[in-house]
Chimera marker file (.cmm) of the C-alpha trace (Angstrom):
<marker_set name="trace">
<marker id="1" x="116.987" y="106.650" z="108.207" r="1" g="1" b="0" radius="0.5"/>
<marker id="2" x="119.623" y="109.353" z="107.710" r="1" g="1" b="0" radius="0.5"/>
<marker id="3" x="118.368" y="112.541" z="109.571" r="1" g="1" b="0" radius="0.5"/>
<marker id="4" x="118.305" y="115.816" z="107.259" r="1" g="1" b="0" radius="0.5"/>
<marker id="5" x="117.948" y="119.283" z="109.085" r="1" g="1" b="0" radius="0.5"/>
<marker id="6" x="117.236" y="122.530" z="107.071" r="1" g="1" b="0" radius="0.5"/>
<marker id="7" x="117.966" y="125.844" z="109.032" r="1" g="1" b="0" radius="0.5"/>
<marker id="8" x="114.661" y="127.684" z="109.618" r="1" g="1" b="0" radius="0.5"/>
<marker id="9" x="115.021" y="130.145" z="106.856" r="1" g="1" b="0" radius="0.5"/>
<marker id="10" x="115.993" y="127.799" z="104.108" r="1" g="1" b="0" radius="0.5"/>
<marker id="11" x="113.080" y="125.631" z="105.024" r="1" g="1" b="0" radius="0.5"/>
<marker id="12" x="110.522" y="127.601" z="103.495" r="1" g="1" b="0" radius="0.5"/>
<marker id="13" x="112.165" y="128.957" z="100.393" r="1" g="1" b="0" radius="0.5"/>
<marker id="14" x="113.286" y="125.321" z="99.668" r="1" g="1" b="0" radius="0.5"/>
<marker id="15" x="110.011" y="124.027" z="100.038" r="1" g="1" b="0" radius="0.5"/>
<marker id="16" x="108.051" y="126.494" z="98.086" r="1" g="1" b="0" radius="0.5"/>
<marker id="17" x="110.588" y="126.824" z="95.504" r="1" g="1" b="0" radius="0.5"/>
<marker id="18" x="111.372" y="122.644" z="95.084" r="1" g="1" b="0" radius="0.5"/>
<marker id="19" x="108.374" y="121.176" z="95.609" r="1" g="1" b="0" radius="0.5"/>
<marker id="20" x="106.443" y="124.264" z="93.218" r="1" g="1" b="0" radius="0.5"/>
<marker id="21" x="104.116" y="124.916" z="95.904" r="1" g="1" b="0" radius="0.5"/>
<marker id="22" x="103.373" y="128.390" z="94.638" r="1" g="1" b="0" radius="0.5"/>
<marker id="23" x="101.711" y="126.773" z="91.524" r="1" g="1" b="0" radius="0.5"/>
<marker id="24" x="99.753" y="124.664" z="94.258" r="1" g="1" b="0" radius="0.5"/>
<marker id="25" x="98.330" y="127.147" z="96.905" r="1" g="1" b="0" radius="0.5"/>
<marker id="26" x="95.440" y="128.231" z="94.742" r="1" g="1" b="0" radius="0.5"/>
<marker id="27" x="93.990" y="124.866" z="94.900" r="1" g="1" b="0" radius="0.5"/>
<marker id="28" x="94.882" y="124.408" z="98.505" r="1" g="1" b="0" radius="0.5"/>
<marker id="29" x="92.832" y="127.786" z="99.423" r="1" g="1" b="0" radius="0.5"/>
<marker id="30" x="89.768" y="125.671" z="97.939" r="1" g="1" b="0" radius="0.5"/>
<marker id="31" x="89.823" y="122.854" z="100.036" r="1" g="1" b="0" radius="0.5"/>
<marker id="32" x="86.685" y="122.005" z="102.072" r="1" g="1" b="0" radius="0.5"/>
<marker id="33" x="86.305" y="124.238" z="105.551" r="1" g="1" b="0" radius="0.5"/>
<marker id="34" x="83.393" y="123.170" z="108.330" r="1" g="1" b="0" radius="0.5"/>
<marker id="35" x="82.737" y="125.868" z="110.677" r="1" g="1" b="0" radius="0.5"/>
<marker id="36" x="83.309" y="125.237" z="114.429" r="1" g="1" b="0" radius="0.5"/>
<marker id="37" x="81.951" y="128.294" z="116.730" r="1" g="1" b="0" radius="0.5"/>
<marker id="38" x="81.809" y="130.441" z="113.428" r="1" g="1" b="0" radius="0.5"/>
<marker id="39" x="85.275" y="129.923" z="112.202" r="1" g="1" b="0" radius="0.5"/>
<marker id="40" x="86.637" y="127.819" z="109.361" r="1" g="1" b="0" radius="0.5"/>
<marker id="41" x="88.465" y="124.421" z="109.887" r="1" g="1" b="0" radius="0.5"/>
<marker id="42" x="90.288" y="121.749" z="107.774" r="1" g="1" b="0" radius="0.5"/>
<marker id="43" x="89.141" y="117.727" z="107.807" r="1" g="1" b="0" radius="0.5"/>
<marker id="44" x="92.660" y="115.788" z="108.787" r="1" g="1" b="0" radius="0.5"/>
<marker id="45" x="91.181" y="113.754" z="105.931" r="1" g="1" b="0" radius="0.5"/>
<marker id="46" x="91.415" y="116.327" z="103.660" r="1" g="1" b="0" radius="0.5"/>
<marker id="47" x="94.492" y="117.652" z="104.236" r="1" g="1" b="0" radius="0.5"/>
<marker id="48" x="95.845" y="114.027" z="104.326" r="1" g="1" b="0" radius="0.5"/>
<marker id="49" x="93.981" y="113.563" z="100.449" r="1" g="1" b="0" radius="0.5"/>
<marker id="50" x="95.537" y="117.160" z="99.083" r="1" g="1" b="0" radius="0.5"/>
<marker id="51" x="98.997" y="116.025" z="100.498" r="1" g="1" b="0" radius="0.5"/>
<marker id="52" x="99.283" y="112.807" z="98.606" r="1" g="1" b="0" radius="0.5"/>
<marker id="53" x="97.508" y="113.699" z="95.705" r="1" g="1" b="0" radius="0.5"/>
<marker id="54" x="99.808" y="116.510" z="95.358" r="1" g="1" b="0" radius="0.5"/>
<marker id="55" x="103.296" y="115.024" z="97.365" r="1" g="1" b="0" radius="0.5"/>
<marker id="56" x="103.341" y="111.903" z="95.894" r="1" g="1" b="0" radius="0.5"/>
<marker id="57" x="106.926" y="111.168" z="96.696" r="1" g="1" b="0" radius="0.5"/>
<marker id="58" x="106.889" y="112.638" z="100.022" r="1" g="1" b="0" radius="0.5"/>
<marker id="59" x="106.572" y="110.641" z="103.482" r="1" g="1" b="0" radius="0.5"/>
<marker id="60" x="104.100" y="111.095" z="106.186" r="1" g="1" b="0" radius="0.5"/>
<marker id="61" x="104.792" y="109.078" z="109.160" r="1" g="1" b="0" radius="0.5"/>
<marker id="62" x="103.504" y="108.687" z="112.694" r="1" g="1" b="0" radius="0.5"/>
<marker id="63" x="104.928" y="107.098" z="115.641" r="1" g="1" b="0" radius="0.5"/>
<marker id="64" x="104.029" y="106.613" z="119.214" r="1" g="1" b="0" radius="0.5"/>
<marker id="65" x="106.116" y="108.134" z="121.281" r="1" g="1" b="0" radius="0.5"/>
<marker id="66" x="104.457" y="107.897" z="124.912" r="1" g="1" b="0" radius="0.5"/>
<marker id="67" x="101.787" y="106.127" z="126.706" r="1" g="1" b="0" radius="0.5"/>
<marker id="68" x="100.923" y="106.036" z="129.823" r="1" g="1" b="0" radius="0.5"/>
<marker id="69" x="98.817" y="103.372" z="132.249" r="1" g="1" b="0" radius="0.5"/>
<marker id="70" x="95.888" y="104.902" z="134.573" r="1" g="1" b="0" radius="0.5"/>
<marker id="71" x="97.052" y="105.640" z="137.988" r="1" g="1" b="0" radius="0.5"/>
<marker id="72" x="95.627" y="106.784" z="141.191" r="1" g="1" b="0" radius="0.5"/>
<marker id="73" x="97.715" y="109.362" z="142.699" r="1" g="1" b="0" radius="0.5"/>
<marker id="74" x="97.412" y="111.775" z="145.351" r="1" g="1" b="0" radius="0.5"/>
<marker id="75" x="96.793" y="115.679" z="144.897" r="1" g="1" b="0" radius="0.5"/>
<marker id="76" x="95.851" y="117.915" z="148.045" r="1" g="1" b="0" radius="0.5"/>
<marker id="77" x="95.400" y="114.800" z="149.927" r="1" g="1" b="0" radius="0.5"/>
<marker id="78" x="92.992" y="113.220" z="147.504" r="1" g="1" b="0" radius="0.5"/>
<marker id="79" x="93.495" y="110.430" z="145.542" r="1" g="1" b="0" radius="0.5"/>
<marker id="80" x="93.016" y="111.248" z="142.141" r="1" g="1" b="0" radius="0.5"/>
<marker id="81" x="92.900" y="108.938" z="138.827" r="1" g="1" b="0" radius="0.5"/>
<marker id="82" x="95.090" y="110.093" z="136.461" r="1" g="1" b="0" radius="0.5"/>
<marker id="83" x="93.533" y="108.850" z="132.982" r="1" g="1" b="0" radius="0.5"/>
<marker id="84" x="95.426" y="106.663" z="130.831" r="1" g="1" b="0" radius="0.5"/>
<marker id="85" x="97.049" y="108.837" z="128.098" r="1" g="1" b="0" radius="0.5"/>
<marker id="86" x="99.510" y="108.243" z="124.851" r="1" g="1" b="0" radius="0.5"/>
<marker id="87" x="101.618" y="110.517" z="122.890" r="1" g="1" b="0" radius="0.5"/>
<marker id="88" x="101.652" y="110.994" z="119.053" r="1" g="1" b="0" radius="0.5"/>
<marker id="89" x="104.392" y="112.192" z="116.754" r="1" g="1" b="0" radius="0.5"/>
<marker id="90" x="104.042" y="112.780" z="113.062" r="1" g="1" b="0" radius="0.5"/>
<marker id="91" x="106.428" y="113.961" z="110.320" r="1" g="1" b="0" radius="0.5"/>
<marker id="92" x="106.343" y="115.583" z="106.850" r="1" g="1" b="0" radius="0.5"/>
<marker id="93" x="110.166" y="114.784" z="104.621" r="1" g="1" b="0" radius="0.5"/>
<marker id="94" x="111.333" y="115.088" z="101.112" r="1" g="1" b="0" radius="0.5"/>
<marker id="95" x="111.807" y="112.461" z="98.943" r="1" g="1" b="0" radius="0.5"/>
<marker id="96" x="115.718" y="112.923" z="99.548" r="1" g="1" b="0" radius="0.5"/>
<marker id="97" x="114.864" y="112.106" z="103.321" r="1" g="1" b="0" radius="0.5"/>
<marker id="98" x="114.431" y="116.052" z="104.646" r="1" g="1" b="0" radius="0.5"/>
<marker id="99" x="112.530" y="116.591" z="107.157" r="1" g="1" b="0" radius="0.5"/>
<marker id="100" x="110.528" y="119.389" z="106.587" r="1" g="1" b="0" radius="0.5"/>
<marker id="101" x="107.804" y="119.733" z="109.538" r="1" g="1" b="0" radius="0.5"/>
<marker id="102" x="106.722" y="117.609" z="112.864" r="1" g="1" b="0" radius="0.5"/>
<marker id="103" x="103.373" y="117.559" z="114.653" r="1" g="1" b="0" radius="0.5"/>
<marker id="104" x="102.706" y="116.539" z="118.104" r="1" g="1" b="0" radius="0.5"/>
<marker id="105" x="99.571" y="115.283" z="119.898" r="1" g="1" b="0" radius="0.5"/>
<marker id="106" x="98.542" y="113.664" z="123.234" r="1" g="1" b="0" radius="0.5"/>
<marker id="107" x="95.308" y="112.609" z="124.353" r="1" g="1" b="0" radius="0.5"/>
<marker id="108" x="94.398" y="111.339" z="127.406" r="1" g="1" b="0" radius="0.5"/>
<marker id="109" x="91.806" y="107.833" z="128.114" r="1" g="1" b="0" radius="0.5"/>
<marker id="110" x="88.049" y="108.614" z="128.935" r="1" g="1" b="0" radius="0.5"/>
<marker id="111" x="88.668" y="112.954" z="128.558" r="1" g="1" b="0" radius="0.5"/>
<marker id="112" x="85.865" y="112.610" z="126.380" r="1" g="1" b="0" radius="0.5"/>
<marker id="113" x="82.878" y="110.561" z="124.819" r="1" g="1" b="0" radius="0.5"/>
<marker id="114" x="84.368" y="109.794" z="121.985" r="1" g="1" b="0" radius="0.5"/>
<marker id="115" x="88.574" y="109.265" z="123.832" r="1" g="1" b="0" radius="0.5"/>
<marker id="116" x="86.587" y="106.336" z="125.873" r="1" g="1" b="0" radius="0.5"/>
<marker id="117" x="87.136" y="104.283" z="123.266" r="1" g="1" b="0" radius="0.5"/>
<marker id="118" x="89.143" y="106.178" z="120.376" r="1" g="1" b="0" radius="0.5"/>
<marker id="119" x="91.867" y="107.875" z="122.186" r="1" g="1" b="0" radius="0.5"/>
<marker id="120" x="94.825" y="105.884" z="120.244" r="1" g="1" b="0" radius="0.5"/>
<marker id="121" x="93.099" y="107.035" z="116.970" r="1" g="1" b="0" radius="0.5"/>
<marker id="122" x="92.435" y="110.654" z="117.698" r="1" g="1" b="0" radius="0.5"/>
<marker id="123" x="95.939" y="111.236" z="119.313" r="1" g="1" b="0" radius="0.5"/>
<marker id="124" x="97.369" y="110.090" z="115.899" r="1" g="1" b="0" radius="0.5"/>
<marker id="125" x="94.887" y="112.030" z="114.058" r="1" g="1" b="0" radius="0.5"/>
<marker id="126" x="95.755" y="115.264" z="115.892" r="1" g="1" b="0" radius="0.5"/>
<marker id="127" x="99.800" y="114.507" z="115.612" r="1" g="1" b="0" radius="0.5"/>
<marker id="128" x="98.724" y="114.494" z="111.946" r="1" g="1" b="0" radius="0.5"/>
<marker id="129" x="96.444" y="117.167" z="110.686" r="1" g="1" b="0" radius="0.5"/>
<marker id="130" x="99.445" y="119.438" z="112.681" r="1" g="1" b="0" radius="0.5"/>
<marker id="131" x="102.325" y="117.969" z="110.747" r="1" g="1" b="0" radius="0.5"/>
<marker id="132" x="100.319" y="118.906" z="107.595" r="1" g="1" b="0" radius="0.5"/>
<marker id="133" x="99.480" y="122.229" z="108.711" r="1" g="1" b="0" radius="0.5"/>
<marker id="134" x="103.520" y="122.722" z="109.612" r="1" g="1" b="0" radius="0.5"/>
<marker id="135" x="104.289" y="121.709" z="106.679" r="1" g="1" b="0" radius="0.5"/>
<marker id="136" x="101.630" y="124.285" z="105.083" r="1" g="1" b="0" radius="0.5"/>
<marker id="137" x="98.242" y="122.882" z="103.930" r="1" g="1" b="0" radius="0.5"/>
<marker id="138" x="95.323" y="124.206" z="105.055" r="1" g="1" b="0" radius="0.5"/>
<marker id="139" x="97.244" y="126.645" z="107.013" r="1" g="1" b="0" radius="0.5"/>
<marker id="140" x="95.477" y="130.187" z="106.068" r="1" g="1" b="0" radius="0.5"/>
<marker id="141" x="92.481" y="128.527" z="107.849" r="1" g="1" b="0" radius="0.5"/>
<marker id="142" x="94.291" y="127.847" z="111.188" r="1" g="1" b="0" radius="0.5"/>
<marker id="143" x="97.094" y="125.263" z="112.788" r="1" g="1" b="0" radius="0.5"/>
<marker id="144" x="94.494" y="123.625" z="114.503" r="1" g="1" b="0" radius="0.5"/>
<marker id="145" x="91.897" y="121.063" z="112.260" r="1" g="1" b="0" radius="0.5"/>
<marker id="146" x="88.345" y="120.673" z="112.453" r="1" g="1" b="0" radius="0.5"/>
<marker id="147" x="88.741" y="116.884" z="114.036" r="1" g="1" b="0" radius="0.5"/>
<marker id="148" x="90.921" y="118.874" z="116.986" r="1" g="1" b="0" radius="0.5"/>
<marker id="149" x="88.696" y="121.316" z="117.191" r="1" g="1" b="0" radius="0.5"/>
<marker id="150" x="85.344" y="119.027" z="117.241" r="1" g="1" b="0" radius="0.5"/>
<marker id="151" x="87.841" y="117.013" z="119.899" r="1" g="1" b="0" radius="0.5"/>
<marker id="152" x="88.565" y="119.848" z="122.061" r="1" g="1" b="0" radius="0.5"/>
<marker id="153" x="84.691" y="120.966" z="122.093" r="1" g="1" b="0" radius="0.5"/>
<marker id="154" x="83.462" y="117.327" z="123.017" r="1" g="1" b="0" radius="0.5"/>
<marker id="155" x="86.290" y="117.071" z="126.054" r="1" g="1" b="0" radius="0.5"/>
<marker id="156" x="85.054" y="120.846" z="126.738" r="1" g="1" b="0" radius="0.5"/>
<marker id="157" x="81.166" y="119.505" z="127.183" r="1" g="1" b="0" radius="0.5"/>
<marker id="158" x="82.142" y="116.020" z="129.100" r="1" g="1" b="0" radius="0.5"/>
<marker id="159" x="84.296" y="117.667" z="132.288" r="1" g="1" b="0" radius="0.5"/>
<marker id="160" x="81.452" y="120.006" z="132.721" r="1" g="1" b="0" radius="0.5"/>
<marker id="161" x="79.211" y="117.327" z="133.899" r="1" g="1" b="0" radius="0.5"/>
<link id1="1" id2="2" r="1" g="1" b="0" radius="0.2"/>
<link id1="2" id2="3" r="1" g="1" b="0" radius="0.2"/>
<link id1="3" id2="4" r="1" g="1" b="0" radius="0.2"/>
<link id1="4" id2="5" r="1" g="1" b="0" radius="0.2"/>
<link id1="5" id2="6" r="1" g="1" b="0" radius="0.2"/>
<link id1="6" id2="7" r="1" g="1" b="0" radius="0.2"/>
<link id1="7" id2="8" r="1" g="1" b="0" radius="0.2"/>
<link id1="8" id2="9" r="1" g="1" b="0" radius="0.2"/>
<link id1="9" id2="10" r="1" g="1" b="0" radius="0.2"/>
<link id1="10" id2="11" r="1" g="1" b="0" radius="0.2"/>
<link id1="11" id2="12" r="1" g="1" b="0" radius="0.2"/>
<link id1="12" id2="13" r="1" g="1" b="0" radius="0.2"/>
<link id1="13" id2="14" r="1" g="1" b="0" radius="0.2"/>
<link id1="14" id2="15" r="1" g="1" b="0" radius="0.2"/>
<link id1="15" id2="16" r="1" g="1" b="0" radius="0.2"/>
<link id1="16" id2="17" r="1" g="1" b="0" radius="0.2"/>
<link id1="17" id2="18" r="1" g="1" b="0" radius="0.2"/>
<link id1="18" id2="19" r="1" g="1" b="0" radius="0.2"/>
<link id1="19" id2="20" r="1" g="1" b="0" radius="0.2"/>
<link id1="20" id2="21" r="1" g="1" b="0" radius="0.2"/>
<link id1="21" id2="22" r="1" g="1" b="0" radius="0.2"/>
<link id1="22" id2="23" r="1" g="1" b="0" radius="0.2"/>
<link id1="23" id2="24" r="1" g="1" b="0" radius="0.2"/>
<link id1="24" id2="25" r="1" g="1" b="0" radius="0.2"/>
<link id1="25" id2="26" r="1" g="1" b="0" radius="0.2"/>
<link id1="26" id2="27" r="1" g="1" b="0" radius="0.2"/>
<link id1="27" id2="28" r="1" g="1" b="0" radius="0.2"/>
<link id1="28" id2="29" r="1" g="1" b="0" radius="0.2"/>
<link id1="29" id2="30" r="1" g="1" b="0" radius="0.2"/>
<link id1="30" id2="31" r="1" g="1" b="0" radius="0.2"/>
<link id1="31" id2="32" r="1" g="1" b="0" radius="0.2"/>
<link id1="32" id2="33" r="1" g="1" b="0" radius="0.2"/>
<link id1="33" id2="34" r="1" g="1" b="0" radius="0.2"/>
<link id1="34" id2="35" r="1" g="1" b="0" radius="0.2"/>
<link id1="35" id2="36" r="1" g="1" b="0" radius="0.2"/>
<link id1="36" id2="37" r="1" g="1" b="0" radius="0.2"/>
<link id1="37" id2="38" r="1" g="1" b="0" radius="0.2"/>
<link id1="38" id2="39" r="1" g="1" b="0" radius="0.2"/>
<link id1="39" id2="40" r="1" g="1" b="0" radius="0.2"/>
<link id1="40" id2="41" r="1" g="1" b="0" radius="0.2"/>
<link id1="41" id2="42" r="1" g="1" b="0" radius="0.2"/>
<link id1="42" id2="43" r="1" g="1" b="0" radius="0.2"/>
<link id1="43" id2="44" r="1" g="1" b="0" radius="0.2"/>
<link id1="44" id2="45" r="1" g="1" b="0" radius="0.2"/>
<link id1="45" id2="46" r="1" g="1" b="0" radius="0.2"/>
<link id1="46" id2="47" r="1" g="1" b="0" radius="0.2"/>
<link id1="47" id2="48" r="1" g="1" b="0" radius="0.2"/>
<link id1="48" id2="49" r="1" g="1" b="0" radius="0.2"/>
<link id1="49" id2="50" r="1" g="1" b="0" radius="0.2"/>
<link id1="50" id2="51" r="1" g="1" b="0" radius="0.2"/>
<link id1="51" id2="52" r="1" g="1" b="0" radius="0.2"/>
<link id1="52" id2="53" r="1" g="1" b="0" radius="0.2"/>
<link id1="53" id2="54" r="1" g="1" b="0" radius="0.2"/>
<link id1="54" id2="55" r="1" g="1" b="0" radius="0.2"/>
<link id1="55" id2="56" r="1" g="1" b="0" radius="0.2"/>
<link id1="56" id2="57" r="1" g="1" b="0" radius="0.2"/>
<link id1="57" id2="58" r="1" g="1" b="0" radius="0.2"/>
<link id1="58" id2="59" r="1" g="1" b="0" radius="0.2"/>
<link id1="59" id2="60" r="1" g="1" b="0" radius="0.2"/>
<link id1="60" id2="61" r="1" g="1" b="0" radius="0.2"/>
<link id1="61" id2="62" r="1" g="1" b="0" radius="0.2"/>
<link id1="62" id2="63" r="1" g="1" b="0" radius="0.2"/>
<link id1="63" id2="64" r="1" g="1" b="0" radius="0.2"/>
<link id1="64" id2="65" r="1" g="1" b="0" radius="0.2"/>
<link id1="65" id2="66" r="1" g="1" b="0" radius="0.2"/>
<link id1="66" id2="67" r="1" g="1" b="0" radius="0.2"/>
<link id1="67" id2="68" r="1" g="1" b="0" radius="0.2"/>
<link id1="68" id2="69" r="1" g="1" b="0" radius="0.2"/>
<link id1="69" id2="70" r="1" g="1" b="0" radius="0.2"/>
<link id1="70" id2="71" r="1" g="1" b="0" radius="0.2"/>
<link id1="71" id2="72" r="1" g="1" b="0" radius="0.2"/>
<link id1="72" id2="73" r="1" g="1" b="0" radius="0.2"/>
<link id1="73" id2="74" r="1" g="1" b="0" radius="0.2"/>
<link id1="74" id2="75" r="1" g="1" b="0" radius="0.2"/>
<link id1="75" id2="76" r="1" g="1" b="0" radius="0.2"/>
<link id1="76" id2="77" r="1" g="1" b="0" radius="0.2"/>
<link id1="77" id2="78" r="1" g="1" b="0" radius="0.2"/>
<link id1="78" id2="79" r="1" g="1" b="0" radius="0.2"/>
<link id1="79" id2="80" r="1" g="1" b="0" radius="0.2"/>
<link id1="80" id2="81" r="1" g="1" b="0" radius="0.2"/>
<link id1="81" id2="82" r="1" g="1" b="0" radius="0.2"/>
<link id1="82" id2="83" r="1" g="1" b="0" radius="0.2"/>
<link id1="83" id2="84" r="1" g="1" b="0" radius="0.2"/>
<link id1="84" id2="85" r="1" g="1" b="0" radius="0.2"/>
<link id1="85" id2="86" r="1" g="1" b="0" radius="0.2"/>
<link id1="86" id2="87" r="1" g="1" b="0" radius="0.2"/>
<link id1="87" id2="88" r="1" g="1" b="0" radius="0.2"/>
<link id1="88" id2="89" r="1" g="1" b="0" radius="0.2"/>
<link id1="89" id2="90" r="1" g="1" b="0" radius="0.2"/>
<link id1="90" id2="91" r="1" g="1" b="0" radius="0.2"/>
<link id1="91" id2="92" r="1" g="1" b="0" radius="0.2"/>
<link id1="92" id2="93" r="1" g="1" b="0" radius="0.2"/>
<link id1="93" id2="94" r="1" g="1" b="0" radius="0.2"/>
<link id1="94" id2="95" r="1" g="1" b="0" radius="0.2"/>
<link id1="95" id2="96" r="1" g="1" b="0" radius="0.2"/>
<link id1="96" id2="97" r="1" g="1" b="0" radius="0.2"/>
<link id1="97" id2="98" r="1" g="1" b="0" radius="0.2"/>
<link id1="98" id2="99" r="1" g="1" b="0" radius="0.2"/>
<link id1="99" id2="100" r="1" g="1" b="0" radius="0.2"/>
<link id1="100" id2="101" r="1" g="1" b="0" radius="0.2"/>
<link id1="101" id2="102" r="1" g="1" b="0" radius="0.2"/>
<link id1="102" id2="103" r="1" g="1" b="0" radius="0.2"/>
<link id1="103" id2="104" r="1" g="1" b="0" radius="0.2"/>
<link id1="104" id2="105" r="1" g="1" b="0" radius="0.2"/>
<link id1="105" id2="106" r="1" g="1" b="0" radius="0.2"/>
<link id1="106" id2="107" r="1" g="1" b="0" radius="0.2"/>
<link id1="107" id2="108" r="1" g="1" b="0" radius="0.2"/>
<link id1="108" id2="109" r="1" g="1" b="0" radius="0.2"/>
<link id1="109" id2="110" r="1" g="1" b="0" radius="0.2"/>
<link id1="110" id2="111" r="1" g="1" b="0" radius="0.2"/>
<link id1="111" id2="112" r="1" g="1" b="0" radius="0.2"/>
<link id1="112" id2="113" r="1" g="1" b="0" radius="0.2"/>
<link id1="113" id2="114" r="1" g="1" b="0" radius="0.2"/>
<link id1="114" id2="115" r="1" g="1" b="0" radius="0.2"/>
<link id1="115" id2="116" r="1" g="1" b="0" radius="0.2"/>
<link id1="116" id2="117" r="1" g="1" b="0" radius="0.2"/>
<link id1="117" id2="118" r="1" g="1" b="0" radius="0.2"/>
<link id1="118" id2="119" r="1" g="1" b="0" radius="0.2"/>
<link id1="119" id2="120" r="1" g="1" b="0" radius="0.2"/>
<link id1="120" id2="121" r="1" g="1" b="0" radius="0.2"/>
<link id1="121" id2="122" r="1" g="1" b="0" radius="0.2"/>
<link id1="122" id2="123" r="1" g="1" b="0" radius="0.2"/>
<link id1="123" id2="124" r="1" g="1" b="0" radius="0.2"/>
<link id1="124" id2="125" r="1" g="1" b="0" radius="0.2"/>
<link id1="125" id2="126" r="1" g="1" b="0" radius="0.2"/>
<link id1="126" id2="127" r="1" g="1" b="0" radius="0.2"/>
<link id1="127" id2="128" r="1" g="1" b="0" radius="0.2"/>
<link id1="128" id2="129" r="1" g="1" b="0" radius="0.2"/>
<link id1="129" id2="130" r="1" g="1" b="0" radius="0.2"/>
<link id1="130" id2="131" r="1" g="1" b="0" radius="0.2"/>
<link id1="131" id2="132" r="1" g="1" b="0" radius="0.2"/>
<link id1="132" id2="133" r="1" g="1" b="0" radius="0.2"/>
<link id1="133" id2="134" r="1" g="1" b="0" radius="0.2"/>
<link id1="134" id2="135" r="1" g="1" b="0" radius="0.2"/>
<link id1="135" id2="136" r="1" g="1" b="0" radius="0.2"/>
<link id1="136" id2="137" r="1" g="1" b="0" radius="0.2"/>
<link id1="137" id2="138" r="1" g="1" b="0" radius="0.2"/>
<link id1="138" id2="139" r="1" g="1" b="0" radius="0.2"/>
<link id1="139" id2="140" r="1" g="1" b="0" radius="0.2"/>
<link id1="140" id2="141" r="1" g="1" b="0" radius="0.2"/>
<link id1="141" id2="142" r="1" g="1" b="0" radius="0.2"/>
<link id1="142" id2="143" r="1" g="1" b="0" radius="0.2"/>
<link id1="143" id2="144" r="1" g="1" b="0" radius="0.2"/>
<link id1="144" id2="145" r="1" g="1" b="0" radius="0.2"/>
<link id1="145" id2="146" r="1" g="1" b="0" radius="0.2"/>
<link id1="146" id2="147" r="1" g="1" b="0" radius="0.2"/>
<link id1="147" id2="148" r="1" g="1" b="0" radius="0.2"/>
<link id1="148" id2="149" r="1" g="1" b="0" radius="0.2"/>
<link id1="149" id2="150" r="1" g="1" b="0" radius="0.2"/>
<link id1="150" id2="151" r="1" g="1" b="0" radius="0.2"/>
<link id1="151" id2="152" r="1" g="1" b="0" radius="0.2"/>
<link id1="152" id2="153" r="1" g="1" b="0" radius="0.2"/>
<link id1="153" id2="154" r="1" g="1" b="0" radius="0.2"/>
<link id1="154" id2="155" r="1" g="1" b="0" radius="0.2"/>
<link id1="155" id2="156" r="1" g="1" b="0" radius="0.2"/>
<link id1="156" id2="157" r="1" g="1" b="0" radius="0.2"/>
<link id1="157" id2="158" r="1" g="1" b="0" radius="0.2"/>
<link id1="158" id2="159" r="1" g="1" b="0" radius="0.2"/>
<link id1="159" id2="160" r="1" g="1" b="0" radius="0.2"/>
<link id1="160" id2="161" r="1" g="1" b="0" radius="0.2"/>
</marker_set>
């Protein structure tokens, strides 16, 4: 696929202005919030269901980009296992091929209850709710969704033990 750039400030104006997303943020600002630790976050599900009901055209991809085996490696003299971990890259383009916003993830193997056995899934789940808030849904609430946010908690609770 041909690779088309737009120069930071063109990238907004030719997104809002093309794609009518002025018309469009009114019903974005009503999509569903859960609150995490008394603040407002996004479902990637959500944000995935406003973006093709409303970007029909448009492509949402994710790729892959890394992943690492478990290792045991040394650190102050220790050995130490380094967890398993993989690396996630989505995109947002235009029909025409533009590529209008990225979002990155990486999650590692066993950092969490549910990355024991899901850490592909969330990784790619992550890359995506980020690409969409790039690209500008769901973005007055925060970057971050509520899936990374419930993610981060969870890894949060299990190195404490």
């Amino acid at each position: 696929m041909e690779q088309h750039l737009l120069k930071h400030d063109q990238h907004e104006e030719f997104v809002m202005d093309k794609f009518n997303l002025y018309n469009k943020t009114d019903k974005m600002k009503k999509m569903k919030t859960i609150k995490i630790q008394g603040n407002d976050y996004i479902l990637v599900k959500d944000k995935v269901k406003y973006f093709r009901e409303n970007f029909p055209n448009f492509a949402l991809t994710s790729e892959r980009v890394k992943e690492t085996e478990g290792e045991i490696i040394q650190y102050n003299g220790k050995d130490v296992i380094r967890q398993a971990s993989v690396l996630f890259r989505a995109e947002v383009r235009t029909p025409e091929g533009f590529l209008v916003s990225t979002g990155w993830a990486r999650e590692e193997k066993n950092s969490s209850k549910v990355n024991k056995t899901n850490w592909i899934e969330n990784a790619e789940t992550s890359a995506i709710g980020r690409a969409l808030a790039f690209f500008g849904i769901g973005v007055d609430i925060s970057i971050a969704s509520a899936d990374e946010m419930e993610n981060a908690l969870e890894k949060e609770k299990y190195l404490k033990k």
